[in-house]
N, C-alpha and C positions, 0 to 999 in steps of 0.2 A: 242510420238515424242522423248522421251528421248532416250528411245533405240536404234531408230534407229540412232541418234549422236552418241551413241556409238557403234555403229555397223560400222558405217562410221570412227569413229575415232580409233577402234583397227584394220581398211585395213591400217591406215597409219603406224601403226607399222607391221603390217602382212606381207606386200609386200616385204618389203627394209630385215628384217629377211630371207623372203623366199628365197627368191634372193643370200644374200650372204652366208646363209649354204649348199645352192643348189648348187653353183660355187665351195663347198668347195668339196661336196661331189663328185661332175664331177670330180673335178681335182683330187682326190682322185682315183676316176675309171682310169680316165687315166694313173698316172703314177704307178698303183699296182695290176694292173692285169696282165696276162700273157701275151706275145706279141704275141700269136699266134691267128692268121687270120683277124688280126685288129681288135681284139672282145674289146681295152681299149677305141674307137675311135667310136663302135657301142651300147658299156654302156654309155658313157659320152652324147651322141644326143639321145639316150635313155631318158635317166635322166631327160634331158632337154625340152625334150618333155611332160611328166609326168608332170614336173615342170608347164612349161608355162598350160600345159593341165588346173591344178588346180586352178591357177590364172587365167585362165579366166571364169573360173568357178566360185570364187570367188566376180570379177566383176558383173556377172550375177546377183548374189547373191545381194550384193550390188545396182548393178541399180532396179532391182525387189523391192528392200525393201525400194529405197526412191519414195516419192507421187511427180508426176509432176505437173507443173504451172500451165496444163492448168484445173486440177485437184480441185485448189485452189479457181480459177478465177467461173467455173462452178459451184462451189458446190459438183460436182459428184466426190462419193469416189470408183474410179476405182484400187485403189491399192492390190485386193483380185485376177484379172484378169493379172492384173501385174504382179505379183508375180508367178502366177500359168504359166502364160508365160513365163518367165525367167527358172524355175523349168525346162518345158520342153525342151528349147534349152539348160538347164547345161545334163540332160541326156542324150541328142541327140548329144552333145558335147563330153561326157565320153564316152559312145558306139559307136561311131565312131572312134573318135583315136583309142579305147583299141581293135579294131574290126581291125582295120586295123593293126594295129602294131601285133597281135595275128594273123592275115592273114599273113603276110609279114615274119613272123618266124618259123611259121608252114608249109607255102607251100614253101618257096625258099629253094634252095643249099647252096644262099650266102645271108641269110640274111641281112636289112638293120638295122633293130630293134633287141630289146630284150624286151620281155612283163616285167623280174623281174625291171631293174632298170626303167619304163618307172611306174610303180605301187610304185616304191621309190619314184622317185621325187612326185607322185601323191601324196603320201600319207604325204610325209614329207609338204608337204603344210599344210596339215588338223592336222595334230600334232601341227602345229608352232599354228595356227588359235587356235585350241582345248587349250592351255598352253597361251596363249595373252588373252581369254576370262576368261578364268580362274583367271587373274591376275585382270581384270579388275572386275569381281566380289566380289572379294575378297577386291580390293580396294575402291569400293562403298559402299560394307557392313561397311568398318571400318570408312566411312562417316556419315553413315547412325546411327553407336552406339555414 
């Protein structure tokens, strides 16, 4: 049970981080790229797509790893099915976007996407996540001596 409080309480730092490095780095694309063919306007909803992509992904994660009421109420520990169900809609979720935005660049004239920054935002998500868990490890251990 402990874990998952802490699993739940480094999304409350995770989220609000992801967010305003993600904004930093859109606005970044926007005004530092070249101005030609609206490509600073097609990085930035890019990005942001990535972005949201990973946080809900994140959520998924999250809903999967907490045990429901009705869970508690029955007896029955369905959190092993839970999980394995969240799992598959977080991949059926990444292969979708990254399937469609990798369609959308690869087949059109005028693309709408871009797969690199749409794999930034993704990924800076799982960075921030990856360095928040880290911290939080590291802060329990020096409880724990």
């Amino acid at each position: 049970m402990e874990n998952q409080n802490d699993l739940h309480k480094i999304g409350i730092f995770v989220a609000p981080m992801t967010l305003v490095l993600g904004i930093i780095i859109a606005l970044i694309f926007q005004f530092s790229l070249t101005k030609l063919n609206n490509i600073n306007q097609i990085w930035m909803v890019s990005m942001f797509l990535g972005l949201f992509t990973g946080l809900m992904n994140f959520s998924f994660l999250l809903r999967g790893s907490r045990p429901s009421y009705t869970d508690s109420y029955t007896g029955k520990n369905n959190l092993m099915k839970r999980s394995m169900l969240y799992f598959f809609f977080r991949i059926i979720t990444f292969g979708a976007i990254f399937s469609i935005v990798a369609m959308n660049q690869f087949t059109k004239e005028n693309p709408s996407f871009n797969l690199i920054p749409t794999a930034i935002g993704y990924f800076l998500h799982l960075v921030i996540f990856l360095v928040v868990y880290i911290i939080f490890n590291l802060r329990r251990k020096k409880e724990n001596n």
